[in-house]
C-alpha positions as CSV (number, residue, x, y, z in Angstrom):
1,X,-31.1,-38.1,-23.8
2,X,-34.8,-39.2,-24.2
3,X,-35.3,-39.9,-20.8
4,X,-34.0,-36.3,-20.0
5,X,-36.1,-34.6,-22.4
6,X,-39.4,-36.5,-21.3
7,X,-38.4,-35.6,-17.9
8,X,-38.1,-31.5,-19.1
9,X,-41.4,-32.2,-21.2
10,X,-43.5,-33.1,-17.7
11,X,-41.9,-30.4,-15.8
12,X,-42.7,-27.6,-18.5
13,X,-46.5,-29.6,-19.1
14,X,-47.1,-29.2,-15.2
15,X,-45.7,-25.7,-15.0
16,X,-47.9,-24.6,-17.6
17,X,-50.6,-27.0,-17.3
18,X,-50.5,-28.1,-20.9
19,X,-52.0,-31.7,-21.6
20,X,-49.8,-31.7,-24.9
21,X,-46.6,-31.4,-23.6
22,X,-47.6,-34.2,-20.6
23,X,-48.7,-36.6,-23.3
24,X,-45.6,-36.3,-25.3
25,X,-43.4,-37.0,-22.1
26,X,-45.5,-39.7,-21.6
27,X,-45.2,-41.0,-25.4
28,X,-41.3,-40.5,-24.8
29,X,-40.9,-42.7,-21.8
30,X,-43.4,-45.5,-22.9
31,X,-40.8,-45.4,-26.2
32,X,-37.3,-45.2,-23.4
33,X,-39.3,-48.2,-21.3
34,X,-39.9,-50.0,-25.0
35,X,-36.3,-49.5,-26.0
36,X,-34.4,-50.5,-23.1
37,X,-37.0,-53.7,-23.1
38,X,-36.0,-54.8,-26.5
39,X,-32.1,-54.2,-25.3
40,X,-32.0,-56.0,-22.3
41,X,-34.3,-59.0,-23.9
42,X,-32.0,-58.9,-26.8
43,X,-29.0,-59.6,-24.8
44,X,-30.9,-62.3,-22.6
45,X,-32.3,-64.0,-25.9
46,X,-28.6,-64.3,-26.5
47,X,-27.8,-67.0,-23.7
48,X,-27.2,-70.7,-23.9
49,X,-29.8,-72.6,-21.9
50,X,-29.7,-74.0,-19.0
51,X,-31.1,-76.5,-16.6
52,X,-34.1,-74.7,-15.6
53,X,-34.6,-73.0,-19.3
54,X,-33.9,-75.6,-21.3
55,X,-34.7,-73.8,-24.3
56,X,-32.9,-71.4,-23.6
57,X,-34.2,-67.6,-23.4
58,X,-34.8,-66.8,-27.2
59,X,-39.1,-66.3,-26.5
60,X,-37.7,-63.0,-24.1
61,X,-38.3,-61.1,-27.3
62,X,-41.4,-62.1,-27.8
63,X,-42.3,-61.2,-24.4
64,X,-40.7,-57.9,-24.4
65,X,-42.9,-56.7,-27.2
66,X,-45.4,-58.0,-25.8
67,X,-44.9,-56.0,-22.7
68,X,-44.2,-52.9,-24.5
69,X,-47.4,-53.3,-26.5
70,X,-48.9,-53.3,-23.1
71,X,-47.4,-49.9,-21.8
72,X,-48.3,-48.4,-25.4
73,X,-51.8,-49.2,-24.4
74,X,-52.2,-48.6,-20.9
75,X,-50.5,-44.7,-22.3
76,X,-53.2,-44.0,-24.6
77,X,-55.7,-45.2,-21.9
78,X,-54.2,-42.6,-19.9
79,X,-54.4,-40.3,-22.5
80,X,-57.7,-40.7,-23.4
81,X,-59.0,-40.5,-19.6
82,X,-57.8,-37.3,-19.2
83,X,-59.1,-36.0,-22.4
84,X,-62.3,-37.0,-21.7
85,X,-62.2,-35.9,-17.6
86,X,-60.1,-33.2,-17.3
């Protein structure tokens, strides 16, 4: 449902050419990225080890936020260059 309202939100922000609207979408699919991150790492974390991982996958969690602490910066970089350029 998030997805589908971030998708409306750029639509809308392009029709009408409002920065807002395009940074909200943005903010909404950095947080759908985030969450289905933290889902799928959850559910990895979960798995016995193996030969290769022999500790098994519980650091996929950690690496998740990582990575979605990474997207939360690279949008407010974007955010920021088109406040200042456009």
């Amino acid at each position: 449902m998030n997805a589908g309202l971030s998708g409306l939100q750029v639509v809308i922000g392009i029709s009408y050419g409002s920065i807002a609207l395009i940074c909200d979408a943005v903010h909404n699919i950095v947080d759908v990225i985030g969450l289905l991150l933290a889902w799928g790492a959850e559910s990895l974390g979960g798995l016995p080890s193996t030969r290769c991982f022999s500790y098994g996958f519980g650091r996929s969690t950690q690496i998740a936020a990582v990575t979605n602490g990474v997207l939360i910066l690279m949008a407010s970089a974007v955010v920021c260059v088109n406040l200042f350029f456009t």
